[in-house]
MARVEX-855884 format. One record per residue: residue in three letters; x, y, z of N, C-alpha, C in turn. Coordinates in steps of 0.05 Angstrom, whole numbers, padded with zeros to 5 digits, always signed. Layout:
<recs>
ALAXYZXYZXYZ...
</recs>
This chain:
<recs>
UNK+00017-00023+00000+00000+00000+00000+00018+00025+00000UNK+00010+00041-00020+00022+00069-00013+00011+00093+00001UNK+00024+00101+00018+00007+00128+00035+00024+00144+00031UNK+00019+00169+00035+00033+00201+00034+00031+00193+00068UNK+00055+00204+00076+00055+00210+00110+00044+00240+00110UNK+00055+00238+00138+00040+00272+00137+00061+00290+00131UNK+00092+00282+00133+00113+00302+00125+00108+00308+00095UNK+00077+00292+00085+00079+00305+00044+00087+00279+00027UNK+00105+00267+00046+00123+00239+00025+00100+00221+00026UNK+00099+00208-00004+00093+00177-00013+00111+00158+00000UNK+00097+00140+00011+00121+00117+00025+00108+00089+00021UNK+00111+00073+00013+00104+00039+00015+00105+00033+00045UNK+00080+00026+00046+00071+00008+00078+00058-00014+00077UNK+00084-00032+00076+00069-00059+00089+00074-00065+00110UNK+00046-00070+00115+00037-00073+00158+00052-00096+00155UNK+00052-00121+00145+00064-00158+00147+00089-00149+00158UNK+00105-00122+00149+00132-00137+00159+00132-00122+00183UNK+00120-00103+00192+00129-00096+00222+00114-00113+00245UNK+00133-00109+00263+00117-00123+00289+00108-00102+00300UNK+00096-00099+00320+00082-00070+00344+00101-00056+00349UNK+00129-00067+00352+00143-00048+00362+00148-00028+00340UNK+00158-00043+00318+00164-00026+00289+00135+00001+00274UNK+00121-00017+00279+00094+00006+00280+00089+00018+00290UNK+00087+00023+00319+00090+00044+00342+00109+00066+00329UNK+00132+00055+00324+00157+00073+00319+00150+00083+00294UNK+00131+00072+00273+00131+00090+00244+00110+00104+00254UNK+00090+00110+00273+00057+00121+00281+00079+00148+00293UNK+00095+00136+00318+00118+00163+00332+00119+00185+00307UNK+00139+00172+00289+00159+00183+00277+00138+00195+00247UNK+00112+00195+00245+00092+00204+00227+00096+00188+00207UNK+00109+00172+00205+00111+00164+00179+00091+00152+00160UNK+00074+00134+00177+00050+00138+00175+00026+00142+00189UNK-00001+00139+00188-00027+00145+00212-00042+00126+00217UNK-00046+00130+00241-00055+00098+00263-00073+00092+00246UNK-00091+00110+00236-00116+00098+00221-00104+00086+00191UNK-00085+00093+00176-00075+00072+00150-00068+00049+00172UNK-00051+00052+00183-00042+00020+00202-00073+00009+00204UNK-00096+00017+00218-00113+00008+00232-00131-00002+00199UNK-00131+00004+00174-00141+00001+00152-00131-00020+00145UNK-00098-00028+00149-00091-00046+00140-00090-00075+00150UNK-00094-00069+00181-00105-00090+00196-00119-00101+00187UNK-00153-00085+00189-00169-00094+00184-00173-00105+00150UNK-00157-00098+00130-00151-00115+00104-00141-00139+00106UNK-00128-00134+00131-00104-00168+00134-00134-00193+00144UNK-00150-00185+00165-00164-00200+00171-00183-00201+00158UNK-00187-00181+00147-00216-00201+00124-00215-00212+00099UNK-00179-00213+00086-00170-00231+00068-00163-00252+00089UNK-00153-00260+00113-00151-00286+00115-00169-00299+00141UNK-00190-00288+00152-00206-00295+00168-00230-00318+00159UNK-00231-00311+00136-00249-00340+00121-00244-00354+00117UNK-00213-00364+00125-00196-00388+00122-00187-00393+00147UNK-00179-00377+00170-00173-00384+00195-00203-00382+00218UNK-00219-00363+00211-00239-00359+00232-00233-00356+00259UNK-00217-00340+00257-00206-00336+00294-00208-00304+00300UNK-00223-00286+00285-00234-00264+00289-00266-00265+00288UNK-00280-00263+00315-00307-00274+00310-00320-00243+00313UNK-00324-00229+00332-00325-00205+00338-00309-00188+00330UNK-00320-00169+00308-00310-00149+00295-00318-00120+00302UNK-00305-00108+00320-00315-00081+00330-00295-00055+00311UNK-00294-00061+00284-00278-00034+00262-00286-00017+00269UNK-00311-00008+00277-00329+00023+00271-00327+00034+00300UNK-00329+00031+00318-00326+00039+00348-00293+00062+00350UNK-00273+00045+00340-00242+00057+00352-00244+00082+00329UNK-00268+00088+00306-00263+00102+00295-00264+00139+00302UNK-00275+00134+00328-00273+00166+00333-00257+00168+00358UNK-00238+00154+00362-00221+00168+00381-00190+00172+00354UNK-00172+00199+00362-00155+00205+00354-00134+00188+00351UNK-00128+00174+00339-00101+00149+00355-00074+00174+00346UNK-00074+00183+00333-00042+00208+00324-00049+00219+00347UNK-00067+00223+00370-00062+00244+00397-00058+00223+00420UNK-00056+00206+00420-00054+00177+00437-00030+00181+00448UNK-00025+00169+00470+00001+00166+00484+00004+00140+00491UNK+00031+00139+00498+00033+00105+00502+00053+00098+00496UNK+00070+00084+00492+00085+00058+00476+00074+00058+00439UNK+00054+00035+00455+00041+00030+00427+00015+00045+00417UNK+00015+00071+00424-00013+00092+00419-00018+00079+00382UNK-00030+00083+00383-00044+00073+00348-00042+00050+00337UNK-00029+00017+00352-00019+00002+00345-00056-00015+00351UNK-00054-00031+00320-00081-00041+00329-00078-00076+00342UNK-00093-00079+00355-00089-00109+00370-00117-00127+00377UNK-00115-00153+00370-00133-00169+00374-00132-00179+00397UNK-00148-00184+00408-00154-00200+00440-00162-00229+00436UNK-00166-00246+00446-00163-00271+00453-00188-00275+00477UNK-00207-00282+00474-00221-00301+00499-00227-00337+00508UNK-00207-00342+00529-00202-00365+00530-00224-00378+00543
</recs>
């Protein structure tokens, strides 16, 4: 995927190769915005969720009105699935 960050630049972002930590650090550093990260999540799971089914509860539309670029944290904008055992 290509995004413009917000410094103006075109940059290739593929979410597959970072882990949380490496995302966190491109969300810090603007490179790109929690919501492309949070777009591309949600692309990753609904190309392969009809083959694994381990995302049953899909809450996309809820995280959409809090700011994640005004977030603090570690991982402010980093999107994450939960687990109920």
């Amino acid at each position: 995927m290509i995004v413009q960050n917000q410094k103006g630049r075109w940059v290739m972002f593929n979410y597959k190769q970072f882990d949380g930590v490496g995302i966190a650090e491109l969300i810090q550093k603007k490179e790109v915005k929690a919501e492309e990260v949070r777009e591309a999540a949600i692309r990753e799971i609904e190309k392969k969720n009809g083959t694994l089914n381990a995302v049953v509860d899909k809450f996309y539309k809820e995280p959409v009105e809090v700011n994640h670029d005004q977030s603090t944290g570690p991982f402010a904008g980093v999107p994450f699935l939960t687990k109920s055992i």
